[in-house]
C-alpha positions in Angstrom: -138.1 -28.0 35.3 -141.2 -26.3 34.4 -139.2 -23.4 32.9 -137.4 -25.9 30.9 -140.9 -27.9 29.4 -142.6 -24.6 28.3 -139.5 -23.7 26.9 -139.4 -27.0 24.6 -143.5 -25.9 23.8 -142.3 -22.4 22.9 -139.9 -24.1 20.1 -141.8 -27.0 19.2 -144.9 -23.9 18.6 -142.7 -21.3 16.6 -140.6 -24.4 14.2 -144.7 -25.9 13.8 -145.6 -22.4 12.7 -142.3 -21.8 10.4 -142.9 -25.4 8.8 -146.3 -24.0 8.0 -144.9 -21.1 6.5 -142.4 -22.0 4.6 -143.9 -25.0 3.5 -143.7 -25.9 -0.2 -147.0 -26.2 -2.3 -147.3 -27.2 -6.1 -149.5 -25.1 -8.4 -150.0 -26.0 -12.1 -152.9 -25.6 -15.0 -155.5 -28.4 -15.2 -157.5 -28.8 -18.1 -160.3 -26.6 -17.1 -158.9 -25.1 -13.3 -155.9 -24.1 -11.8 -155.0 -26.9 -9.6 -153.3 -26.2 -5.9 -151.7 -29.2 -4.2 -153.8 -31.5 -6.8 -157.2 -29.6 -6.1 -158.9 -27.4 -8.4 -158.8 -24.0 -6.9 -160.9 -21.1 -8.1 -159.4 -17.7 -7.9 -161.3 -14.9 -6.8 -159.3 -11.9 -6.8 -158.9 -8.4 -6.7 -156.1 -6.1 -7.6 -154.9 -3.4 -5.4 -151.4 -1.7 -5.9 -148.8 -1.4 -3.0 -147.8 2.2 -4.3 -151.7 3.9 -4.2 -152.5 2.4 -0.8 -150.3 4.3 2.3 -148.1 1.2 3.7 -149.8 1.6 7.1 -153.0 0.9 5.7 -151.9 -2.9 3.5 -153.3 -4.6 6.0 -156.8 -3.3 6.5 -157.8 -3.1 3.0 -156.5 -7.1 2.9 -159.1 -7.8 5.5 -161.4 -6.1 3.7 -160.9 -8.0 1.3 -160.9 -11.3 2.8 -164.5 -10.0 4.4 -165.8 -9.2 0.7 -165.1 -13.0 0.6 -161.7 -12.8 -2.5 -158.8 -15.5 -1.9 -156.1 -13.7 -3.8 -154.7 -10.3 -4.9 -154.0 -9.1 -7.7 -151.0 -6.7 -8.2 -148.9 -4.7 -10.7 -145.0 -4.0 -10.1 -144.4 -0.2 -11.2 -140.6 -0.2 -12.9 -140.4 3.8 -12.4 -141.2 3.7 -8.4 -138.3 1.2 -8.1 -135.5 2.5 -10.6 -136.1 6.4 -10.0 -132.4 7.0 -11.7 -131.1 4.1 -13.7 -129.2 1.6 -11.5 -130.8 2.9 -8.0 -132.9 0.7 -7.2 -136.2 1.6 -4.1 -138.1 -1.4 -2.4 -138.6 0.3 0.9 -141.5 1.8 2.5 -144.9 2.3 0.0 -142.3 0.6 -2.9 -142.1 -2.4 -0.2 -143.6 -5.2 -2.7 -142.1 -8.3 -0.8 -143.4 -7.0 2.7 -147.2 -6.7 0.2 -146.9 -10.0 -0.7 -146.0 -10.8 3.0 -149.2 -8.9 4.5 -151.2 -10.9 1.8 -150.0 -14.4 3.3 -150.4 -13.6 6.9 -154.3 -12.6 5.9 -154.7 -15.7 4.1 -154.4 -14.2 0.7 -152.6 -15.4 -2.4 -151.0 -13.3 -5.0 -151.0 -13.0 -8.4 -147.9 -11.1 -9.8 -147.5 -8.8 -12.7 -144.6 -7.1 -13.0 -144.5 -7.3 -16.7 -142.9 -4.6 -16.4 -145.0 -2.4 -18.3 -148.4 -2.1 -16.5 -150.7 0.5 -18.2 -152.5 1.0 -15.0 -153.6 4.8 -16.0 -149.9 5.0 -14.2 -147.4 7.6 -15.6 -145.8 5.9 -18.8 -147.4 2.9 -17.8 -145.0 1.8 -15.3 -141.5 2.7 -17.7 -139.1 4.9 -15.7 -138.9 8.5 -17.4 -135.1 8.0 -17.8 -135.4 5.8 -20.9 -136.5 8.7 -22.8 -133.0 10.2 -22.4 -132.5 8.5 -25.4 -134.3 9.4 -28.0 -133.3 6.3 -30.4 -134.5 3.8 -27.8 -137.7 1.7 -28.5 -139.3 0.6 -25.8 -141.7 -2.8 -25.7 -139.1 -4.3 -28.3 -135.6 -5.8 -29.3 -133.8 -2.9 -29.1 -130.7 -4.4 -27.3 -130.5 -0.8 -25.0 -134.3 -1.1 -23.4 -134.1 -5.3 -23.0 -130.9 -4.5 -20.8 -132.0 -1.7 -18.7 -135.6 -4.0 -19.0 -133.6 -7.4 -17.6 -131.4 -5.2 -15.2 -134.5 -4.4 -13.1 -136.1 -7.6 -13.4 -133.4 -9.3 -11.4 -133.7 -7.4 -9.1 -137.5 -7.5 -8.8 -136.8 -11.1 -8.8 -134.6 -11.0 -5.9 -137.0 -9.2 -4.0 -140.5 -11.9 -5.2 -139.1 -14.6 -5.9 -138.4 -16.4 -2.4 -142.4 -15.6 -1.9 -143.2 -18.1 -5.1 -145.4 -20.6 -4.1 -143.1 -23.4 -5.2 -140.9 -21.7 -2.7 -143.5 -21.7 0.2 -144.8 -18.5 -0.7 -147.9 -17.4 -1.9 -147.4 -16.0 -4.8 -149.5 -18.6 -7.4 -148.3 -17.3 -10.8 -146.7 -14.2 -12.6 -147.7 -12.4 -15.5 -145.1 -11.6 -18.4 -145.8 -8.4 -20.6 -149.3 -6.9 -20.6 -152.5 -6.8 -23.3 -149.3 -7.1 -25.3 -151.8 -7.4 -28.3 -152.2 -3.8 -28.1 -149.0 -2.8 -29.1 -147.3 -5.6 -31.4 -147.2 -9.1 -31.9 -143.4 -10.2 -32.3 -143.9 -13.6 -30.4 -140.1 -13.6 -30.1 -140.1 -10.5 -28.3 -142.7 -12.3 -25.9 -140.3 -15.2 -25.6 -137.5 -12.9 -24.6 -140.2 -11.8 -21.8 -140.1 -15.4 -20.9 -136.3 -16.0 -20.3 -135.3 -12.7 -18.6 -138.2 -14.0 -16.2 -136.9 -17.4 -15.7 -133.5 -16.2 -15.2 -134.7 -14.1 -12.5 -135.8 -16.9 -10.5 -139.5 -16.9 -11.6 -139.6 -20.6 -12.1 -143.8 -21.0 -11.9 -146.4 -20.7 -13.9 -146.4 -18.0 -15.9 -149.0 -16.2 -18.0 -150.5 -13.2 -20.2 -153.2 -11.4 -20.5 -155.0 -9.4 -23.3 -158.3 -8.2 -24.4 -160.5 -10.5 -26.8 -159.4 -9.1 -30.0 -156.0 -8.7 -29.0 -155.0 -12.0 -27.7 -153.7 -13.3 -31.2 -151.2 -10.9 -31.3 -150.3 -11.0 -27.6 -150.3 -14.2 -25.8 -147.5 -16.6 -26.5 -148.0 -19.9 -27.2 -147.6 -22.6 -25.3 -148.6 -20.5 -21.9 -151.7 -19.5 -20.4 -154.0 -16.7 -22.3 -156.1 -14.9 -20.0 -158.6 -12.5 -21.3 -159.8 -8.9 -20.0 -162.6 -7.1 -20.3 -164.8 -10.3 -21.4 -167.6 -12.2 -18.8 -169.6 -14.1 -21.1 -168.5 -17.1 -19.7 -169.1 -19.3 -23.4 -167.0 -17.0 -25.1 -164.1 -16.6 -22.2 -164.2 -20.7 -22.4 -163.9 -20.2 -26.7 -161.3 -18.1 -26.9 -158.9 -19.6 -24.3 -159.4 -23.1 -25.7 -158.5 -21.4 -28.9 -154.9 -19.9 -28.2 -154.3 -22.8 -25.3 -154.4 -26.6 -27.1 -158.7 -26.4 -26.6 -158.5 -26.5 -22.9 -158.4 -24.1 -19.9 -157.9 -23.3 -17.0 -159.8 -19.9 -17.5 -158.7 -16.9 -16.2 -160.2 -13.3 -16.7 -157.3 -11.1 -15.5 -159.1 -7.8 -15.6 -162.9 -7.8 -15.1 -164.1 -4.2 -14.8 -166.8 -3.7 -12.1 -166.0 0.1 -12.5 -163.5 2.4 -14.6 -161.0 5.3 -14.0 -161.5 8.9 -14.2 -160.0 11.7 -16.8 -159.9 15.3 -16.0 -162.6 17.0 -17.3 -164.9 14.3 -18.0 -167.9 13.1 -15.2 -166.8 10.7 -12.6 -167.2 7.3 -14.1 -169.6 4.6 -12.7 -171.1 0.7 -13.6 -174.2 -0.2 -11.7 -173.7 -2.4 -9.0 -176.7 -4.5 -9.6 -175.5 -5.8 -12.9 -171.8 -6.1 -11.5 -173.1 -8.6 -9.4 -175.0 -10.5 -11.9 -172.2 -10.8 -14.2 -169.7 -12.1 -11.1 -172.5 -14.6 -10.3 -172.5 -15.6 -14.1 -168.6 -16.3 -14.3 -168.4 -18.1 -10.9 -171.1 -20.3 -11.4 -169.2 -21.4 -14.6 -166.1 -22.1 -12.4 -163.5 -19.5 -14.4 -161.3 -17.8 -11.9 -161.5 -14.1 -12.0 -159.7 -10.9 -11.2 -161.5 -7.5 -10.0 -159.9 -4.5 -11.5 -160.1 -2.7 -9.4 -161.0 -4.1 -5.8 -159.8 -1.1 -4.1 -158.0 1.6 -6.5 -156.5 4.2 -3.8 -154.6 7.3 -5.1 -152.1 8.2 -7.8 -149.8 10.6 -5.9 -147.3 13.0 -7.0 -146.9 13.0 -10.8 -147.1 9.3 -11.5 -151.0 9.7 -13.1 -151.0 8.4 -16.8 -152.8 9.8 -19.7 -154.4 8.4 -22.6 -154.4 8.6 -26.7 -155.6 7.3 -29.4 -155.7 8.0 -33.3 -159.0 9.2 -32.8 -159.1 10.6 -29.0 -157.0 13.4 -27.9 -154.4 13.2 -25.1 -156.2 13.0 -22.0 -155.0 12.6 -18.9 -156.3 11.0 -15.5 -156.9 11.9 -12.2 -155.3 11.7 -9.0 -158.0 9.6 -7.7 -158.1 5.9 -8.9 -161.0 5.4 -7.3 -162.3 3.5 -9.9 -166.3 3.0 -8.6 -164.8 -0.1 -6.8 -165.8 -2.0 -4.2 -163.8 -0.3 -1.4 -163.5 3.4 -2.4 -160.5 5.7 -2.6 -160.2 5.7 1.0 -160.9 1.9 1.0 -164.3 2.4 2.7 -166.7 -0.4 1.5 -169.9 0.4 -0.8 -172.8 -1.0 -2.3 -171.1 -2.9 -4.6 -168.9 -4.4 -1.8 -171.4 -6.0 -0.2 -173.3 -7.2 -3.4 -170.5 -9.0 -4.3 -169.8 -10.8 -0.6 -173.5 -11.8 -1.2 -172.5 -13.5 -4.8 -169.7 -14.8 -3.4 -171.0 -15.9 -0.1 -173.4 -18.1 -2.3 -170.8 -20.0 -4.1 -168.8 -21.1 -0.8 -168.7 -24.8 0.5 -171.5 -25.6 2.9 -170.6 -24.2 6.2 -168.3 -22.3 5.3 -169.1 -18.1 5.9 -167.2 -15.0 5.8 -165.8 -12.9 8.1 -167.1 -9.9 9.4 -166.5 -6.5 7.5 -164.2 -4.4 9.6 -165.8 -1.1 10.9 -165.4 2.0 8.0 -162.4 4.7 8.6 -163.2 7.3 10.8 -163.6 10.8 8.5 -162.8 14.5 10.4 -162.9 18.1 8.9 -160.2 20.7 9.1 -161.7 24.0 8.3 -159.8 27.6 7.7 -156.6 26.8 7.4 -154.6 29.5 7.2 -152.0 30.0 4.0 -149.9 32.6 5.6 -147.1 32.6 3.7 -147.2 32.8 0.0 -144.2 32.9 -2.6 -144.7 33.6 -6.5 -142.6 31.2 -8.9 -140.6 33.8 -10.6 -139.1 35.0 -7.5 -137.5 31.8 -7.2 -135.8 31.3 -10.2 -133.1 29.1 -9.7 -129.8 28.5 -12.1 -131.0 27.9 -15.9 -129.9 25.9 -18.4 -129.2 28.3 -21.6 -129.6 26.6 -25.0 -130.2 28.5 -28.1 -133.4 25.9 -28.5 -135.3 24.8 -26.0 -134.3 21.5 -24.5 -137.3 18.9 -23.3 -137.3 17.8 -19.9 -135.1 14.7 -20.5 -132.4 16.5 -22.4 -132.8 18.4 -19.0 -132.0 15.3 -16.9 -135.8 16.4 -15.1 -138.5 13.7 -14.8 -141.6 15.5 -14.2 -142.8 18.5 -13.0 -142.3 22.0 -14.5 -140.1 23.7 -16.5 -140.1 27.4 -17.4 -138.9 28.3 -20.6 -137.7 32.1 -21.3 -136.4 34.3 -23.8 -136.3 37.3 -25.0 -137.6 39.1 -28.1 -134.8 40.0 -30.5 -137.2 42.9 -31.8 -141.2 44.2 -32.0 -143.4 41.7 -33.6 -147.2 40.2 -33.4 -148.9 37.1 -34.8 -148.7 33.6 -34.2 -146.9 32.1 -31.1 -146.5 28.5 -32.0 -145.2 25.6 -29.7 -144.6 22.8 -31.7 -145.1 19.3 -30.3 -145.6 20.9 -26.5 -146.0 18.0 -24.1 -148.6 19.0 -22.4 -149.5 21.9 -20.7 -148.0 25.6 -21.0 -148.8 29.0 -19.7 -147.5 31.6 -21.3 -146.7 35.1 -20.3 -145.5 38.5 -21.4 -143.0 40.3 -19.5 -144.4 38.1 -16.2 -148.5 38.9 -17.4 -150.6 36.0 -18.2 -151.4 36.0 -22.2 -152.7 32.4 -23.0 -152.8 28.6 -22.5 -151.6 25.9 -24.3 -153.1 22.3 -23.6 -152.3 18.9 -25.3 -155.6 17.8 -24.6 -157.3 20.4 -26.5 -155.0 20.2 -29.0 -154.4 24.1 -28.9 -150.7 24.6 -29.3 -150.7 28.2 -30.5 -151.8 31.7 -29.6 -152.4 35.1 -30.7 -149.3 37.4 -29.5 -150.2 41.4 -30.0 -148.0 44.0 -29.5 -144.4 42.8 -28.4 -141.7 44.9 -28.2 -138.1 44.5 -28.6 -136.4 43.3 -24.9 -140.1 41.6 -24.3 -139.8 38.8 -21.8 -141.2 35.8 -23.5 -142.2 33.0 -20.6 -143.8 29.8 -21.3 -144.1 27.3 -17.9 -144.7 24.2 -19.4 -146.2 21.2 -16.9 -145.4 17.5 -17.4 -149.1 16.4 -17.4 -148.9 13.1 -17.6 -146.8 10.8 -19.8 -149.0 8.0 -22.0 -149.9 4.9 -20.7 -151.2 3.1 -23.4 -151.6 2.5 -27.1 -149.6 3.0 -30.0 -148.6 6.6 -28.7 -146.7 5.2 -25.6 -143.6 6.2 -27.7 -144.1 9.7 -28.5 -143.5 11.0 -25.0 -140.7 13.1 -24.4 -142.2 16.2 -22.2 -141.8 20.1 -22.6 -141.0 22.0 -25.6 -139.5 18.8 -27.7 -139.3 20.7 -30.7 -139.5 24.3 -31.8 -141.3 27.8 -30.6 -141.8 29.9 -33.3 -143.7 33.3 -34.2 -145.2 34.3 -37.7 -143.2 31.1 -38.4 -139.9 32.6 -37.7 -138.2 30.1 -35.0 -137.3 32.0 -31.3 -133.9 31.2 -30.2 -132.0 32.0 -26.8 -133.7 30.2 -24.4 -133.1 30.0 -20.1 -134.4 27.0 -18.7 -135.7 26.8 -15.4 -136.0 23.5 -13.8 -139.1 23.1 -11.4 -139.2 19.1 -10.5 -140.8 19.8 -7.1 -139.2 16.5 -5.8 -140.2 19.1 -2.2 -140.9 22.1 -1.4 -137.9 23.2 0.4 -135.9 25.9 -0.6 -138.8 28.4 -1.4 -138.7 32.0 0.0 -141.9 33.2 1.3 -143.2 35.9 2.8 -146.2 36.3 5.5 -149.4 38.4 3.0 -146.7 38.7 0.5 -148.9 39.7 -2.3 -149.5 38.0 -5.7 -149.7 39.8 -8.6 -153.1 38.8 -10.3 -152.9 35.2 -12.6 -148.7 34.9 -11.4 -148.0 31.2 -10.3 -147.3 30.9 -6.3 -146.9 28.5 -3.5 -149.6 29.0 -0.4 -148.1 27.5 2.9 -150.1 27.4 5.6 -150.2 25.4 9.3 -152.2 23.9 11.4 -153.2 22.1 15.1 -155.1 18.7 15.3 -155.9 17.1 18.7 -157.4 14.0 16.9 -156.5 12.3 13.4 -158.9 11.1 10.7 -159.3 10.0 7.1 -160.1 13.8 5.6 -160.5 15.1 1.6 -159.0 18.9 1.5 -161.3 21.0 -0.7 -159.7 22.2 -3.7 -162.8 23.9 -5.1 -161.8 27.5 -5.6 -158.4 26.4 -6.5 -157.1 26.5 -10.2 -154.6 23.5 -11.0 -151.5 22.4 -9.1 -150.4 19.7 -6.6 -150.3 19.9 -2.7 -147.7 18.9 -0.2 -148.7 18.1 3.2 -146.2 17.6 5.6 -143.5 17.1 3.3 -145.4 14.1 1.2 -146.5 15.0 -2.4 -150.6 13.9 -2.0 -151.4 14.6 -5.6 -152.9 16.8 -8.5 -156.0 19.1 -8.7 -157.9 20.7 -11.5 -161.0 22.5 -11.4 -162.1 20.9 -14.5 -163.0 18.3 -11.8 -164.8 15.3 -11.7 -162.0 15.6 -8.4 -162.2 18.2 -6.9 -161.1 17.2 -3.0 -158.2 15.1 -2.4 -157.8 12.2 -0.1 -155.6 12.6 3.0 -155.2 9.3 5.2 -155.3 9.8 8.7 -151.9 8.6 9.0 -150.2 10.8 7.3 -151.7 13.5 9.9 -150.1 14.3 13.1 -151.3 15.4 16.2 -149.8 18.3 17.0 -148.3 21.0 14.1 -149.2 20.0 10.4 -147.8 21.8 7.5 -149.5 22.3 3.8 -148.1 23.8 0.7 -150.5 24.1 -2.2 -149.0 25.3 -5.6 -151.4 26.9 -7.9 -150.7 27.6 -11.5 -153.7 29.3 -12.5 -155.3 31.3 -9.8 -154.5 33.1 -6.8 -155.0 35.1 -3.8 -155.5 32.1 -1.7 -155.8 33.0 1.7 -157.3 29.8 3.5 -158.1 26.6 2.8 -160.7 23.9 4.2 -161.0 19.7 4.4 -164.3 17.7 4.5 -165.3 14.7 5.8 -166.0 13.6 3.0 -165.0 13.3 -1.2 -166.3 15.4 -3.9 -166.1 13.1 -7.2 -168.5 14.3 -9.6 -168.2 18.2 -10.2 -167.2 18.9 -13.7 -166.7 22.7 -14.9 -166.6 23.3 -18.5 -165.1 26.6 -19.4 
């Protein structure tokens, strides 16, 4: 009998706690707040991505927030993590969005969604999967029948994934976010409205909203929703300009408030003072407008998914592998200064009584030094299969994403003058008969080079590196990677051209050799291993490296360049075994790499001009 009672309690527990979880809530917009359940509810939010946080570490980074005292998160939806190759969809492990949102309502966290889909997000393309570009017709952010059906293909399935975590589902996802600072870009309110019903017909049946910078909310907010505003805290002019574009009421939402800023090889490490951040937060609470943190913690942008920037007047210029973004909770979502001069701000503008939880303890850091890198290969020995064109072919016309691509030919008699690469996307080595003779870089707008003394039969190589695709801006079009147009010299155009494709989707397949040596500036792969009795949060030192990317055990962990301001990169303790560990580091520029060491701690701010 006693079995059989706390049996009954068991049930009566786990259908009290379902009811709790599934139960339904209603969220709308009040005239001047977002109301939950009939209550004004002020959001105070930060956005973290699933995709620049390791999976294993969601949960931690939630409590921190909860300790810094936010109520919701704020998160983009990356189309090119999900749709890799048109119609193959990816939601599992760090592309896991549902089990985000999940994490997020077990910590007592609600969500705000953006999978707009494009994101900007200093992400590669700003979110759009590199496949588009196959077609060189195809307009993205537009009505071009091709991009709104791949576009509405992936949003059903995003919205088979979210949409049973809505709130008017039981969920906690409070309100999605269609197209983003739209303004930007265009202003075809149709297009917008298209936005709207692929949403809808993906089950997104909420609130929705948008969300542009001050002067380009005309152009990109669509009437009759909500107009949040980024990159504005006066709280009189956030108030203004919603009431403007939303019938002269609220509620008012700023949907990207920058308490810090991303980072762009070659420039210093960018910073906001913490003191001020805090003032400005006070500012906007105290006028009760609900606010989003961009970033709370920013993470890492592994592999080749870093964006770049360009504008009419800037050059191309792309961004780190660390988003560490001066935020609250740093790359390795540690908290600083400005984390706990915001829980004070915050703290301040609780209810009576009410306090916040403790902050959990900081990650444990450890330092690996010598590491060995045995075995080395050079990247001409492993020329695979080429492609042979008479011109070159960019990398979509390659069916290759990102990565590398080695173009060769060979000169059809002697000649000096001019080498010209003509709309080279982005950065290109070039050699003579395997010797190093120049670089080419987008962002320095050098696309050309002085070639002496070629002979007939010369081998002509140019290894060209997709450095980042555009995020934003009205160049987000114009980026289709490699050689996309012609090579020329003493502007005669060079035809017969190899192709070899480098998309280092792994390492495997490489041939090395224990001290093989490397002939002096030849590209190569360093592999070395090590032993670890104990794990930690660590930041290899890539300090008297050149420019490349590193695998370590088998996981691409992101770009270096010793332009800095990055000049370690972040390894997460769980992505470190005790026991055997294995790093490859490829390095495009120097060489002769025998070891390599990591540090307990980051180096962010070391910029070398050449």
């Amino acid at each position: 009998m006693k079995r059989i009672i706390i049996a009954c309690l068991m049930l009566m527990a786990a259908f009290t706690s379902l009811n709790a979880q599934t139960a339904k809530h209603t969220f709308a917009l009040g005239d001047t707040a977002f109301m939950l359940d009939g209550k004004p509810l002020q959001l105070i939010s930060g956005e973290m991505h699933c995709y620049r946080v390791p999976r294993e570490y969601w949960r931690s980074r939630m409590k921190m927030a909860k300790a810094m005292g936010l109520n919701t998160i704020g998160t983009y939806v990356f189309w090119n993590a999900h749709e890799p190759v048109q119609g193959t969809y990816d939601f599992t492990g760090n592309n896991d969005i549902a089990e985000f949102v999940k994490i997020a309502k077990e910590e007592g966290l609600w969500v705000v969604m953006r999978p707009s889909p494009y994101a900007c997000a200093e992400w590669e393309f700003g979110g759009y999967p590199w496949w588009l570009l196959k077609d060189k017709d195809l307009k993205v952010r537009g009505k071009d029948p091709k991009f709104l059906q791949a576009y509405k293909n992936y949003v059903m399935q995003v919205g088979k994934q979210l949409s049973p975590y809505l709130v008017t589902n039981g969920g906690n996802i409070l309100m999605v976010q269609i197209e983003n600072e739209y303004g930007s870009y265009s202003n075809d309110k149709e297009y917008l409205d298209i936005n709207r019903k692929i949403f809808r017909e993906a089950g997104f049946d909420g609130v929705l909203f948008t969300c542009d910078g001050p002067s380009q909310l005309p152009a990109g907010y669509l009437p009759g929703y909500l107009p949040a505003v980024n990159g504005l805290d006066n709280p009189k002019e956030v108030k203004a300009l919603i009431n403007k574009y939303h019938d002269g009421k609220g509620p008012y939402y700023i949907a990207e408030w920058y308490p810090g800023w991303f980072d762009s090889w070659g420039t210093p490490h960018a910073t906001t003072k913490a003191d001020e951040d805090a003032k400005k937060l006070d500012e906007v609470l105290a006028a009760g407008i609900s606010i989003n943190m961009y970033m709370f913690h920013g993470g890492t942008t592994r592999a080749f998914m870093n964006g770049a920037n360009m504008s009419k007047k800037d050059p191309y210029s792309p961004q780190t592998s660390s988003y560490d973004y001066d935020a609250p909770l740093d790359e390795s979502g540690n908290p600083t200064a400005k984390f706990f001069k915001f829980r004070e701000v915050i703290q301040k503008h609780l209810p009576a009584g009410v306090t916040l939880p403790p902050v959990p303890a900081s990650s444990k850091t450890i330092a690996i030094p010598n590491i060995a890198l045995w075995d080395r290969t050079p990247l001409f020995a492993n020329l695979g299969k080429p492609v042979i064109n008479e011109k070159p072919l960019c990398f979509e016309d390659l069916n290759q994403g990102y990565g590398f691509v080695l173009y060769r030919t060979t000169l059809k008699s002697a000649a000096e003058g001019l080498l010209k690469v003509k709309e080279m996307r982005d950065y290109a080595i070039v050699y003579l008969n395997n010797k190093r003779i120049g670089v080419l870089d987008r962002h320095l707008r050098l696309d050309s080079l002085q070639l002496n003394a070629a002979k007939k039969g010369d081998v002509l190589d140019i290894l060209v590196e997709n450095n980042g695709r555009i995020n934003y801006g009205p160049y987000l079009t114009d980026n289709r990677q490699g050689i996309t147009e012609k090579v020329t010299l003493n502007g005669e155009e060079l035809l017969g051209w190899k192709m070899y494709k480098f998309p280092f989707e792994s390492t495997a397949g490489f041939k090395y050799a224990t001290n093989k040596d490397i002939y002096e500036l030849e590209p190569a792969l360093y592999k070395g291993r090590f032993m670890l009795t104990k794990t930690g949060d660590t930041y290899l030192d890539l300090s008297k490296f050149g420019k490349g990317f590193v695998f370590l055990n088998g996981r691409n962990i992101g770009k270096y360049w010793n332009v800095g301001p990055q000049q370690t990169l972040y390894i997460p303790a769980g992505w470190l075994k005790k026991g055997l560990n294995e790093i490859v580091v490829f390095d495009e520029l120097k060489n002769g790499h025998t070891q390599i060491a990591a540090l307990d701690h980051p180096i962010l701010n070391q910029v070398v001009k050449d």
